[in-house]
N, C-alpha and C positions, 0 to 999 in steps of 0.2 A: 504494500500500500504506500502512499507516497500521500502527501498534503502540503500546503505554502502555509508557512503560517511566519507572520510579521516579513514577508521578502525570503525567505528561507527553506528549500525544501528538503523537505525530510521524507526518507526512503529507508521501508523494512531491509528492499533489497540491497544497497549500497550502505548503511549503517553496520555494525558490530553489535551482536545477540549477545547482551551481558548476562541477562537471567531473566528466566520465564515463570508465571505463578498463576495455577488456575483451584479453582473453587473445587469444583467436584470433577470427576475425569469422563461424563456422560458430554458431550457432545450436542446432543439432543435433548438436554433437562435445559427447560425455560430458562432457568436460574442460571445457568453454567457460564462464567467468568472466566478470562484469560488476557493474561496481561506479560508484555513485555518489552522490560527495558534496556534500550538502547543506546548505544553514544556514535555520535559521527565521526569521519576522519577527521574535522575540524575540532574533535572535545566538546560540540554540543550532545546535550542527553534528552531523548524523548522516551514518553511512556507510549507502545501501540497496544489497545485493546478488540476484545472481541467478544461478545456476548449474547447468550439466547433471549429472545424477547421478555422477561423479567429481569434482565439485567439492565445494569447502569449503563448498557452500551445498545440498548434497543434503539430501535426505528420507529417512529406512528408513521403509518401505511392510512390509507383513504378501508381499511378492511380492520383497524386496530394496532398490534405493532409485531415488529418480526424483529427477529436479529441484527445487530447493526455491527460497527467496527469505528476505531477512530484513533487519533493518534493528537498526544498533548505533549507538546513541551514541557520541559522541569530545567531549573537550576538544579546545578551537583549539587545542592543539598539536599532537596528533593528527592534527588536519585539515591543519595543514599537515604534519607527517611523511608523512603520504599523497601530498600532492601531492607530493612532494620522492622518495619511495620510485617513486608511478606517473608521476614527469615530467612532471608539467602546471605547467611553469612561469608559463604566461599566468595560473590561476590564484591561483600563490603571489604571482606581483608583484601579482594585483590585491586580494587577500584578504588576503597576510599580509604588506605590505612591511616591516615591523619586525625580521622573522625570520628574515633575512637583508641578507648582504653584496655589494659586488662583488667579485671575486677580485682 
């Protein structure tokens, strides 16, 4: 997927798959949520999602809503808030060792 967002475009395909985080692993369940973020060759980070029509990521259709897909920009803190909020610790140690401690 690809989107301009502020002059800028952002691509699943030509970005870097840092880590991926979904809800439930049915596909087909209204609910099912799928998110993943990414950083450009330039060091911008975006969030791309994907979700069944009772997700945050639905469509209203002229019939109700179906599944949609969409992609948001984030500051690197953001991106890592994400990892830290979806657990992908392999992530933050290799993307954001700064932005945190050991306990």
């Amino acid at each position: 997927m690809e989107k301009l967002i502020d002059g800028k475009l952002y691509s699943t395909d030509e970005a870097e798959r840092v880590a991926t985080w979904s809800n439930v692993p049915d596909r087909s369940d209204f609910n099912y949520c799928r998110e993943e973020l990414h950083r450009t060759d330039s060091g911008r980070w975006f969030i791309y999602g994907t979700g069944g029509a009772r997700s945050k990521y639905s469509e209203r259709t002229s019939d109700g809503t179906t599944g949609g897909e969409d992609i948001r920009a984030v500051s690197e803190e953001e991106a890592f808030q994400w990892c830290q909020k979806k657990n992908r610790t392999d992530a933050a140690r290799e993307h954001f060792p700064g932005h945190f401690e050991p306990a």
